[in-house]
C-alpha positions in Angstrom: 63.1 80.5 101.5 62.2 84.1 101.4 65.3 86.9 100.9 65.5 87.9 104.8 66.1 91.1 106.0 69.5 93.0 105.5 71.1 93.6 109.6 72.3 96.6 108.6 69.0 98.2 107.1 67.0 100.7 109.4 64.9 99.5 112.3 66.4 95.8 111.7 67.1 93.7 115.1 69.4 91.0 115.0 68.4 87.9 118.0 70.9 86.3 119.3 70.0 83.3 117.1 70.6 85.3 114.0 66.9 85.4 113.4 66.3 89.2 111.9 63.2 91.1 112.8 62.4 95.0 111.7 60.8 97.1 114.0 59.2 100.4 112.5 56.8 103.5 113.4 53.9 103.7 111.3 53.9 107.5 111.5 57.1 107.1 109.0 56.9 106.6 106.0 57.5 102.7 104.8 61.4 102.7 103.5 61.9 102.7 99.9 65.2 100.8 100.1 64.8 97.1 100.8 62.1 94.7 100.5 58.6 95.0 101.8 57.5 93.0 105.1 56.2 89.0 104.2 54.2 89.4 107.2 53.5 92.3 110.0 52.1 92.6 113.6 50.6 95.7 114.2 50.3 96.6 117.5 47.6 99.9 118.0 44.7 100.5 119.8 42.7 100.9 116.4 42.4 99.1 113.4 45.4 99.4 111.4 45.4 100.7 107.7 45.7 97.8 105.3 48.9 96.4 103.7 49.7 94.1 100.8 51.0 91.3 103.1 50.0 88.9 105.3 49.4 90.7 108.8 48.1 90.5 112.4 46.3 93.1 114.3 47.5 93.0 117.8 44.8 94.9 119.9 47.6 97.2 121.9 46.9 101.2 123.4 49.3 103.4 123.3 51.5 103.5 125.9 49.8 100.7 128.0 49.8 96.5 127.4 47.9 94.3 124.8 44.3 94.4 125.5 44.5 90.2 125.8 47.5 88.9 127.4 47.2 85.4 125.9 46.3 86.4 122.5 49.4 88.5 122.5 51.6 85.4 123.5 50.0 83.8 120.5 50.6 86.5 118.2 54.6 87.0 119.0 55.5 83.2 119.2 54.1 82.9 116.3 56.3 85.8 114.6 58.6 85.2 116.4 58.4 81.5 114.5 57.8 83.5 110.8 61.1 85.4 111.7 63.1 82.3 110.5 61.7 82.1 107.1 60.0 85.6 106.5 61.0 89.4 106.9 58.7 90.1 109.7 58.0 93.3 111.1 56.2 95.0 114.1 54.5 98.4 114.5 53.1 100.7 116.4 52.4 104.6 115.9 55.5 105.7 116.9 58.0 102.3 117.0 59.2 102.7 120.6 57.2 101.5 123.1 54.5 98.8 122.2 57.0 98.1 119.5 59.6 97.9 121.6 58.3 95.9 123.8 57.1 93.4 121.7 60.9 93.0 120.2 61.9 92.6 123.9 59.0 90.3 124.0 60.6 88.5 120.9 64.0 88.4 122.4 63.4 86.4 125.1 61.3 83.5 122.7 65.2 83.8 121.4 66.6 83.2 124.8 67.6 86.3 126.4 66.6 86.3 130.1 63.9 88.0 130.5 65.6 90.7 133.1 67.8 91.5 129.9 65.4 91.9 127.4 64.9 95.8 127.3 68.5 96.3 127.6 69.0 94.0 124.5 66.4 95.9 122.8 67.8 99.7 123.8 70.8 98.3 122.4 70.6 96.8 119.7 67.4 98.5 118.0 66.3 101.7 119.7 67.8 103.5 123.1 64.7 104.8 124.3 62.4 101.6 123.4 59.8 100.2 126.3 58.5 103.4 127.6 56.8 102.4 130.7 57.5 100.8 133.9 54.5 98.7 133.1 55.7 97.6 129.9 59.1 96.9 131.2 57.3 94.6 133.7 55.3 92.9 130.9 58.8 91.8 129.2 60.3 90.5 132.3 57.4 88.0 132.7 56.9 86.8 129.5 57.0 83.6 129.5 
């Protein structure tokens, strides 16, 4: 099994199940302490710039929903999945919205009610995460 992530380490969110998952802003720079992602999600309305690991491209505008609904179930079960043996991350340009929701998105794979999901993700990760009504909708019916 692969070193997970450290809680405590910047942009880090901590499931209820203990599972660890980093959420991040591409417009930052990639932190230099700590290991590199084992696998990414990237969630922007272009083609994201590659990386040395094993990434998705998740087909997401800025400040709106994914492009495919269904694809975008696919794509965070199945990190949400990696999060139990591999330091998985998601990003977006700035590491609030589309990333936030996709943690919320995350959360509730890990059992928080959907209705609780942004709050869970404001707290533990980033207060001003899920920027939209219509991204706080998406969270509380994903299912």
């Amino acid at each position: 099994m692969a070193d997970l992530w450290t809680p405590t380490a910047p942009g880090v969110l901590k499931l209820p199940s203990g599972r660890l998952v980093r959420g991040r802003g591409l417009r930052h720079p990639l932190p230099t302490d700590g290991p590199a992602p084992t696998y990414g999600v990237y969630l922007l309305g272009s083609r994201p710039p590659e990386v040395p690991w094993d990434s998705t491209w998740l087909p997401w505008p800025d400040f709106r929903l994914p492009a495919d609904h269904a694809e975008a179930s696919r794509v965070l079960r199945d990190a949400w999945s990696r999060t139990l043996t591999e330091r998985v991350e998601l990003a977006c340009e700035g590491g609030r919205g589309r990333t936030g929701t996709a943690l919320a998105c995350l959360a509730v794979l890990d059992g928080v009610p959907p209705g609780e999901a942004v709050a869970y993700v404001r707290e533990h990760y980033d207060r001003r995460a899920v920027e939209t009504p219509w991204q706080r909708r998406y969270v509380r019916r994903f299912v």
